[in-house]
C-alpha positions in Angstrom: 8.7 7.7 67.2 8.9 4.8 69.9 12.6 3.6 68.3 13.6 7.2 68.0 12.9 7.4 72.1 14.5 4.7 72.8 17.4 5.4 71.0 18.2 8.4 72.3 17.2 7.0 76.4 19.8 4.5 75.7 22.6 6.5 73.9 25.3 7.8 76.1 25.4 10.7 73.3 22.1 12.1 72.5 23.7 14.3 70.0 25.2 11.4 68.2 22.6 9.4 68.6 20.9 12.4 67.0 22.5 12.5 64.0 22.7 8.6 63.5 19.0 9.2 63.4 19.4 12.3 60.7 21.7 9.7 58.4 19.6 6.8 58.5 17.1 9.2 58.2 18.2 10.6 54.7 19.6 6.9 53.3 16.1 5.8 53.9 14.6 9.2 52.0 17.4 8.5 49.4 16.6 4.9 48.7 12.7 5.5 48.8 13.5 8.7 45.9 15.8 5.4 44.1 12.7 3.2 44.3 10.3 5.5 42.8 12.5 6.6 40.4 12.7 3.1 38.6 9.1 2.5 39.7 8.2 5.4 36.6 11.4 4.2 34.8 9.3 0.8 34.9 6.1 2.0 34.3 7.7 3.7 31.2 9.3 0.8 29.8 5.8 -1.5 30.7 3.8 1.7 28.9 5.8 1.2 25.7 6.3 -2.3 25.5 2.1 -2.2 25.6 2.2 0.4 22.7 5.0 -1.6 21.0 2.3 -5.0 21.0 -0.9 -2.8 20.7 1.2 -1.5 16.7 2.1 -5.3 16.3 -1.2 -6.2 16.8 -2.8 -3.7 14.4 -0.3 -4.6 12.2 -0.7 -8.1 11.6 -4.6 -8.0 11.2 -3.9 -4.6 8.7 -3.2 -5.1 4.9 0.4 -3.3 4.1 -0.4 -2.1 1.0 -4.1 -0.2 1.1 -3.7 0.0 5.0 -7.7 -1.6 5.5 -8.0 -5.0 7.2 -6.4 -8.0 5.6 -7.6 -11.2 4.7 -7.3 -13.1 8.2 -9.2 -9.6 10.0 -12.1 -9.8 7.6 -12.7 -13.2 8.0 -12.7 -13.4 12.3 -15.0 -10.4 11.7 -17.4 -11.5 9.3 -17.8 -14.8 11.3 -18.5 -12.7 13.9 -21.3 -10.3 12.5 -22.9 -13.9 11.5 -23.3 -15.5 14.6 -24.5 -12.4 15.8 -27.1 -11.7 13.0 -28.1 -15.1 13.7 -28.9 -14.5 17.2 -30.3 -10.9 16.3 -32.4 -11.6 13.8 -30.6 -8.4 12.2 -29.6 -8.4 8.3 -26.1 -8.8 7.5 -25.0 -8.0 3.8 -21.4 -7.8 2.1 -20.2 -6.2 -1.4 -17.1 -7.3 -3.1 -15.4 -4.7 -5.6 -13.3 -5.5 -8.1 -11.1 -3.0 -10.3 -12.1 -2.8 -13.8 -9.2 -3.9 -16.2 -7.1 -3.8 -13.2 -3.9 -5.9 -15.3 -4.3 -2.8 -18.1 -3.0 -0.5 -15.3 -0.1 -2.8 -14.2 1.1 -3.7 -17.6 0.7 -0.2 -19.4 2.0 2.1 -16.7 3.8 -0.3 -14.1 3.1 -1.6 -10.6 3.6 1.3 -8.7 0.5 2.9 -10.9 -1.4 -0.3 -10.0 -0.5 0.3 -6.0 -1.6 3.7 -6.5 -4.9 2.7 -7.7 -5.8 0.4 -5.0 -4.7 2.6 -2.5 -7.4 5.0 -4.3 -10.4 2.6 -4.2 -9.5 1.2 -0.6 -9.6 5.2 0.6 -12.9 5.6 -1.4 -14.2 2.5 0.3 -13.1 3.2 4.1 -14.9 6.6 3.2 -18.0 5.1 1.6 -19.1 2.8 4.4 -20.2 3.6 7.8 -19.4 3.2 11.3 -19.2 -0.1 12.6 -18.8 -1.3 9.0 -15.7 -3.3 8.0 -13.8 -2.7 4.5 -10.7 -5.2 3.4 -8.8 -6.4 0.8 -10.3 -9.7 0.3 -7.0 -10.6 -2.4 -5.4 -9.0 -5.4 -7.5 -5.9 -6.6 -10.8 -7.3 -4.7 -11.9 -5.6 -1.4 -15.0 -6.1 -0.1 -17.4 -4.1 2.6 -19.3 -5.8 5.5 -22.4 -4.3 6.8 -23.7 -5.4 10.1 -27.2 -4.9 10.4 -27.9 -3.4 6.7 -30.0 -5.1 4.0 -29.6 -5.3 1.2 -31.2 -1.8 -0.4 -28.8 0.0 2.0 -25.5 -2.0 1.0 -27.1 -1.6 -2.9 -26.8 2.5 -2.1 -23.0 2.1 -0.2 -21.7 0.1 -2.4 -23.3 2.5 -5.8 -21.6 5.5 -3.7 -18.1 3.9 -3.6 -18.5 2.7 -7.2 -19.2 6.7 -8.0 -16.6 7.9 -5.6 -14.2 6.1 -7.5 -15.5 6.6 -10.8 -15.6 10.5 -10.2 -11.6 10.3 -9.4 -8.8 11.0 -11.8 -5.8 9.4 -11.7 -2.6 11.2 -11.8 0.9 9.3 -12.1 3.2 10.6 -9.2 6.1 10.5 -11.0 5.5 12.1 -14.5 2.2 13.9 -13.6 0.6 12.4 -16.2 -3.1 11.8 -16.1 -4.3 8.4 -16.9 -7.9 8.8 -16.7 -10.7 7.4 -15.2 -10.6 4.2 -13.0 -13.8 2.1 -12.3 -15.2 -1.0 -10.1 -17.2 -3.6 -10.3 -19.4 -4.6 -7.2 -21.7 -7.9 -6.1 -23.6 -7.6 -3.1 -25.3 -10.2 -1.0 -27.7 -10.4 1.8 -26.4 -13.4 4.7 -29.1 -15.9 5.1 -29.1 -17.7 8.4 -27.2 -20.7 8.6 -25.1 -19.8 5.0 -21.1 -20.5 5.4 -19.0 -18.0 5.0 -17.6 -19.4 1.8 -21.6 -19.2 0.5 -21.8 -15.7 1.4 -18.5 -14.9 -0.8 -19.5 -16.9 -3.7 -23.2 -15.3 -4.4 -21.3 -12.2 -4.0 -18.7 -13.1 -6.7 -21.3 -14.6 -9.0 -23.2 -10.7 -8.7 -19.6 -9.6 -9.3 -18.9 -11.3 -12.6 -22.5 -10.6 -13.6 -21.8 -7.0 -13.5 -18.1 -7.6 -15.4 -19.9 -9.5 -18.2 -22.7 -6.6 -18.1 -19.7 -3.9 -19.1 -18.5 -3.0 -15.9 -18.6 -0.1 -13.9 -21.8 -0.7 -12.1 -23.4 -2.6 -8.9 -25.1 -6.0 -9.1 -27.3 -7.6 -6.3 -27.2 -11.5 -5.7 -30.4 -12.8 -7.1 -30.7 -15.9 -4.9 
């Protein structure tokens, strides 16, 4: 208001002065509107580019095929759950599936068949275990479950209702609508002991896992260490 005075106490027009003042006046509303304007253009583009690394992110810790976390995912977060249960005190137990006569699928009906049956048991596991809980595709047709904070008779009862879940299913090819039949697991579960590596966890799990392939298949098997 001060510059405004004095403009118009030293113009020897006041009405030109006046409507210099207007112009400037509506410039300076027209470049603020230009401002904000790429201020939300910008805050756009900086809102997707977020989204853009928030899908790349999920992306690279997700496994393509059954869409549960891959190998690399599993890994940081079992680590994780076992630093904590050390410093809780809380149990920490894992199961590892395996599809029964998994290579039968592949080489009798094709891959796609064999893709479609993963895809099954990796849906049957995401939906078997609970919140908080981790399922991933450890390799090939294995997946496995991580249970922070459940012993073993709880991961025994999880893993039993996937193996179920799954064994209840039947299998339909896409393409020809043809049944195939029944599809089953086989599951080793393991209770962390404090201090055990992570590659000690995995292994009394697959020794419980083979256990319960040479046993006939289809069934759950507790580590007995």
């Amino acid at each position: 208001m001060i510059e405004v005075g004095r403009t118009l106490r030293t113009a020897k027009d006041p009405q030109l002065a006046l409507k210099r003042l207007a112009d400037e006046l509506t410039r300076a509303t027209e470049r603020a509107s230009t401002l904000e304007a790429k201020l939300v253009e910008a805050s756009g583009e900086l809102d997707g580019l977020r989204t853009s690394l928030e899908q790349a992110e999920l992306r690279s810790r997700t496994d393509a095929l059954t869409g549960l976390a891959n190998r690399g995912a599993m890994e940081s977060f079992l680590r994780t759950a076992q630093i904590n249960a050390m410093e809780s005190g809380d149990a920490l137990s894992v199961f590892l599936i395996d599809v029964d006569h998994f290579k039968k699928f592949n080489d009798t009906y094709g891959h796609q068949l064999g893709d479609q049956v993963l895809r099954l048991v990796a849906k049957c596991l995401q939906e078997g275990i609970r919140d908080g809980d981790l399922a991933a595709r450890y390799g090939g047709e294995e997946l496995i479950g991580i249970l922070p904070g459940a012993p073993l008779t709880i991961t025994q009862e999880i893993a039993e209702r996937v193996r179920t879940r799954i064994a209840n299913a039947n299998v339909k090819k896409r393409a020809t609508g043809q049944m195939i039949g029944q599809v089953t697991i086989s599951s080793g579960v393991a209770q962390f002991k404090p201090g055990e590596s992570f590659e000690a966890l995995i292994e009394r799990c697959d020794q419980a896992l083979y256990r319960a392939k040479q046993s006939g298949r289809n069934r759950t098997i507790v580590s007995d260490d």
